[in-house]
N, C-alpha and C positions, 0 to 999 in steps of 0.2 A: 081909782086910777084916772091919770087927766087925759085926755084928748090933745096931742099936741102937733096932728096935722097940718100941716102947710106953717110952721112958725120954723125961721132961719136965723133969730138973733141968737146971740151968742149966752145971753142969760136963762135962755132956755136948754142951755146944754147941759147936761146933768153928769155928773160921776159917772152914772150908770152907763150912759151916752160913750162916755170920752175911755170907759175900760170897754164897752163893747167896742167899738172902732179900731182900740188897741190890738182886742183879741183878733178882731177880723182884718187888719192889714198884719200880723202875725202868719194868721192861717196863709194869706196870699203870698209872703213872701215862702212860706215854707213848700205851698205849692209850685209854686214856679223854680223852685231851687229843684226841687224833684222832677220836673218836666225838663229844666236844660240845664243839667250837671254841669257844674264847671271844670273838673280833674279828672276828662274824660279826653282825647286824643281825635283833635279832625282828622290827620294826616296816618296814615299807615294803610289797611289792609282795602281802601276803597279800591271800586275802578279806574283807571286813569286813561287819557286818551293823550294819543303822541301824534304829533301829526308830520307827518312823511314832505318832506320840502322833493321838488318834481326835478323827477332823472337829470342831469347835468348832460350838455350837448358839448362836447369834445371836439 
């Protein structure tokens, strides 16, 4: 097995390299899809706050 510590060219990127990277920005999007659902509803059963405009002088 080679040592390939601190090397950043591009010839040194191997298959192996470029399907692990694949599998691991895979895992990331599949986590994040799971952390913020998207066909999920902001609006509905939350708190809401109204804010009361002050007594009118007649």
């Amino acid at each position: 097995m080679t040592k390939r510590i601190g090397t950043t060219s591009l010839k040194d990127f191997a298959r192996r390299d470029f399907v692990a990277s694949g599998a691991l920005t895979a895992v990331l999007f599949t986590v994040a899809l799971l952390l913020f659902p998207t066909g999920t509803k902001t609006e509905g059963k939350a708190a809401q706050v109204i804010a009361q405009s002050a007594a009118s002088s007649h």
